[in-house]
N, C-alpha and C positions, 0 to 999 in steps of 0.2 A: 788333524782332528779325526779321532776314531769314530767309527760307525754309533756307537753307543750315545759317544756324547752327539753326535749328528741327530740321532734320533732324541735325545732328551732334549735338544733345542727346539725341535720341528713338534716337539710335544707340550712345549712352554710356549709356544709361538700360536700351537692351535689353542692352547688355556687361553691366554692370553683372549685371541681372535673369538672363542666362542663368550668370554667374559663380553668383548663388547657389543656385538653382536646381542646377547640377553638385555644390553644397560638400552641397547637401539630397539630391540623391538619392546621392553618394558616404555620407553619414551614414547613409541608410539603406538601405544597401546591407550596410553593416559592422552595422546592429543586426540584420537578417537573418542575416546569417550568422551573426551571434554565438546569436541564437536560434534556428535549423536546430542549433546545436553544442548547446546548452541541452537542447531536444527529443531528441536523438538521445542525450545525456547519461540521462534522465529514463527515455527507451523503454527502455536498456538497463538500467535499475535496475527496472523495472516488468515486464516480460516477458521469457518463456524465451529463453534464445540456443541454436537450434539447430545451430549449429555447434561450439557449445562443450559442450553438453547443463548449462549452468547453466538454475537455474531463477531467475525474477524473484521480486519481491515480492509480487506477486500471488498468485505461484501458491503458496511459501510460507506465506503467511498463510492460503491456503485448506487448506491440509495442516496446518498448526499449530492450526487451527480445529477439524480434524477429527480429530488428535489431543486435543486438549481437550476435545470432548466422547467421545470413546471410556473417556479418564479417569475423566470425569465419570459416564460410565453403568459403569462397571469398579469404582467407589467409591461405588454406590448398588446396585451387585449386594454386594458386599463387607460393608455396612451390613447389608444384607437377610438376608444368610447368616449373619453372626453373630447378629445379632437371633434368628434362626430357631435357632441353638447356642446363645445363653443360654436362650431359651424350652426345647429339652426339656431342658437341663440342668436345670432348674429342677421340669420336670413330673419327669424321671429322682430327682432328690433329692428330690422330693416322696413317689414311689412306695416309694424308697428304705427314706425313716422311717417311711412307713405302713406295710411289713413289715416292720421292726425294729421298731415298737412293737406289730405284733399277734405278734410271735413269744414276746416277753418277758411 
């Protein structure tokens, strides 16, 4: 093989190489931006949009959190209070029969 064709190989061989080399970074050029659109997809379902004044998921679930437990403590005060109304109902009717049976 003479020098010429050596070099017209090693010059099809770089065509060649720099062809795929443009088809791979074209490929990843498009998964990039597909995932910049994904990201910016994701950010606007996960935090507030101050120009819109929505809130994201985050902040949501932290406000649904804190509703949940305000319930939570609003239905163990609740609990508390009636517990505390059957008890003197129960002292009240107890007192009740104790002077109806010392009157009789």
């Amino acid at each position: 093989m003479t020098n010429k064709e050596q070099l017209t190989e090693i010059r099809q061989e770089q065509s060649r190489m720099a062809k795929e080399q443009l088809k791979i970074a074209d490929e990843l050029s498009e998964f990039i931006s597909k995932q910049d659109k994904f990201n910016q997809r994701i950010e606007m379902i996960l935090l507030n949009d101050s120009e819109t004044g929505n809130y994201g998921l985050v902040t949501k679930v932290h406000k649904l959190n804190t509703k949940v437990s305000e319930l939570e403590t609003d239905k163990k005060v609740a609990y508390g209070r009636a517990t505390l109304l059957v008890g003197l109902g129960a002292i009240m009717w107890k007192v009740v029969t104790f002077i109806i049976s010392n009157i009789k």
